[in-house]
Structure formats: C-alpha cells, structure tokens
N, C-alpha and C positions, 0 to 999 in steps of 0.2 A: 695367391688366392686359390684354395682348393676347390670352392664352390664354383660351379661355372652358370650360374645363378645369377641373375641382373635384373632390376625396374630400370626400365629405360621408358621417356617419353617419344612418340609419334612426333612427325613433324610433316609439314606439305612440302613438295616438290615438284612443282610441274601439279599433274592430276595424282600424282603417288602422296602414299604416308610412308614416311619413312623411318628408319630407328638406327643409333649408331650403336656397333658393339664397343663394351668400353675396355679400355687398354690390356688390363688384365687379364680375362678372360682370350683375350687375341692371342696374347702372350703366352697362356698358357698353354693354348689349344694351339698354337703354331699356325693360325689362319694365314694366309697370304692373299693378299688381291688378287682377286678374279677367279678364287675356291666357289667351291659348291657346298652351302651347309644346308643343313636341316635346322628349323628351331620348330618352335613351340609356342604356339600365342594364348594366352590366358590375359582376359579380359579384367583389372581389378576394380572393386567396385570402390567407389570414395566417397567414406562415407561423411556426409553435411553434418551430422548432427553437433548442435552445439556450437554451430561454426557463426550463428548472428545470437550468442548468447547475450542478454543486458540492451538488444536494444529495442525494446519495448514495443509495443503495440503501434499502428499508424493512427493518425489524426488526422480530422480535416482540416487542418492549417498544413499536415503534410501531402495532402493532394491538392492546395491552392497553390502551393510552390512551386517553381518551375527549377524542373528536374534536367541536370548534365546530363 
C-alpha cells in the first residue's frame, strides 16, 4: 500500500476513543510498539440520505403499537 491513508472507526476504552492502525500502513511505515506518531483527525460526515428510502409515512396505528 502506497497510500498511508485509512477510515478507521473509533472505539471506547476505559474513558478513551480509540482507533487501530491497520496492518499495512504499520508495515509500511515501519511503526513499532511504543513509537511516537503524529496523525491527523478529519471528522467524515455520513451522509443518511436515502438510507429509510420506501418506508413511508407514520400512521396512527404506528403510534398505538408498542415499539422494541
């Protein structure tokens, strides 16, 4: 991998967020346990749209239902 470029998701730890580098990138860059790097955090946005497409409007027969 020439790119040293990754989406990696967050994760909780204790009170930390945490992120794992992925192999490749280690590999390339010769990281070793217990280095010092620098990154770069860019926040992506995601985007919903279309993502509840087809399912239609509510009803009040779907607010008398008791909801999971």
């Amino acid at each position: 991998m020439s790119n040293t470029k990754a989406l990696v998701k967050t994760r909780r730890v204790g009170g930390s967020l945490v992120v794992t580098l992925p192999k490749d990138i280690v590999e390339v860059k010769k990281i070793r346990e217990g280095e010092i790097v620098e990154i770069t955090v860019t926040k992506l946005r995601v985007d919903g749209f279309g993502a509840l497409r087809g399912i239609g409007p509510f009803t009040t027969e779907d607010e008398l239902k008791p909801h999971e």
